[in-house]
Steps between C-alpha positions, in 0.01 A plus 500: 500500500826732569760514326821545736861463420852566696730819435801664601521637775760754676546421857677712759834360645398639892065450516490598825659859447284540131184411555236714623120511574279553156517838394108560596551468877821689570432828686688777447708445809576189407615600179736742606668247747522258250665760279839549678611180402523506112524098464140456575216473211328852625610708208372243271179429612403857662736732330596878615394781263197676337318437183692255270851630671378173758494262238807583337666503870352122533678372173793691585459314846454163346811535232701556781361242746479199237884535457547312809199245440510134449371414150350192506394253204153479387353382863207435700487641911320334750432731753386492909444748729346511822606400890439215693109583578403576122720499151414426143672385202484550115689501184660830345458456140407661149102463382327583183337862469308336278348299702436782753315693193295193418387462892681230589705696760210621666452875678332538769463911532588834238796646438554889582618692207752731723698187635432328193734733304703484790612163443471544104758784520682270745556191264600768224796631626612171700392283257477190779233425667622553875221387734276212479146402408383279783212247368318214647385163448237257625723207691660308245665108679775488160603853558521480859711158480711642271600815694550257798749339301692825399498617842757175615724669275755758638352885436713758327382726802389477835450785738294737706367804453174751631484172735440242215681260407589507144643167276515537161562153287602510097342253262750460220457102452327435119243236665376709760438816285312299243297323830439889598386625159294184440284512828452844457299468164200369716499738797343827490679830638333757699664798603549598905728773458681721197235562275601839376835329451381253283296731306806715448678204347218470328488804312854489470497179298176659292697860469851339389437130298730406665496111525708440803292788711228246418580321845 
């Protein structure tokens, strides 16, 4: 039903000092702390400046940043997050905007037009998508096996942060990224959080034909 496929990814080499909350539910305070060290994804993802200065100052920020990145081969993440009461685990991975214009990525509320273009403006001058769509699926017994199976592996990280633990696991085995995309053709997505990022992806793909920006 969705088409989904691995990518390349570009990993920092210290998580723990990079990552940050999502851009949405930073304050200003927090921001500006997170700001005085310059290894962190902050002027990325919430860049400094007015107008389009920002999103110039966020590819500028990215340029710079990726430098120092691990470049991995065309991948698949597996992903948990949580602490010992609660966590929950999912796969970081590429999926069709075509499949998202036909319904089967399904939305559950509007878009804004204000942080619509946000994000549209965003993707323009970084041209990466730098934050995630989160989806969800009914419970799936193949899926979940499999991800048990991944998780005996050794992660490429493992640390804590905004009291979470995060682990982070890559998929770069042939067998287990065709399992991935092949249980994934008969499970429909529905989106909990990012859907004014994947409209902006959206558009971008539409605006550009641009057949890799199709994911």
């Amino acid at each position: 039903m969705v088409e989904v496929k691995e990518f390349e990814g570009l990993r920092p080499k210290n998580p723990k000092e990079f990552c940050t909350k999502p851009y949405d539910v930073i304050s200003e305070e927090e921001a500006n702390e997170l700001r005085k060290n310059t290894n962190t994804a902050i002027n990325i993802i919430l860049p400094v400046g007015e107008g389009d200065e920002k999103y110039e100052n966020a590819k500028k920020e990215f340029e710079r940043l990726k430098e120092d990145m691990i470049r991995d081969e065309p991948s698949i993440y597996l992903y948990k997050e949580g602490d010992e009461e609660f966590s929950h685990r999912g796969f970081i991975l590429c999926a069709s905007l075509e499949d998202y214009e036909k319904g089967l990525i399904k939305k559950h509320e509007e878009t804004r037009e204000k942080p619509l273009q946000d994000r549209i403006k965003h993707i323009e001058a970084v041209k990466a998508n730098t934050g995630l769509v989160w989806t969800v699926f009914k419970r799936n017994d193949e899926i979940k096996k499999l991800m048990d199976e991944i998780m005996i592996e050794k992660p490429v990280y493992d640390f804590e942060k905004y009291e979470n633990r995060h682990i982070l696991w890559k998929i770069n085995d042939e067998e287990k990224i065709n399992k991935i995309k092949e249980l994934f053709k008969d499970i429909p997505l529905y989106i909990a959080d990012g859907h004014h990022r994947i409209a902006a992806a959206w558009h971008y793909w539409k605006k550009y034909d641009d057949g890799e920006a199709k994911y």
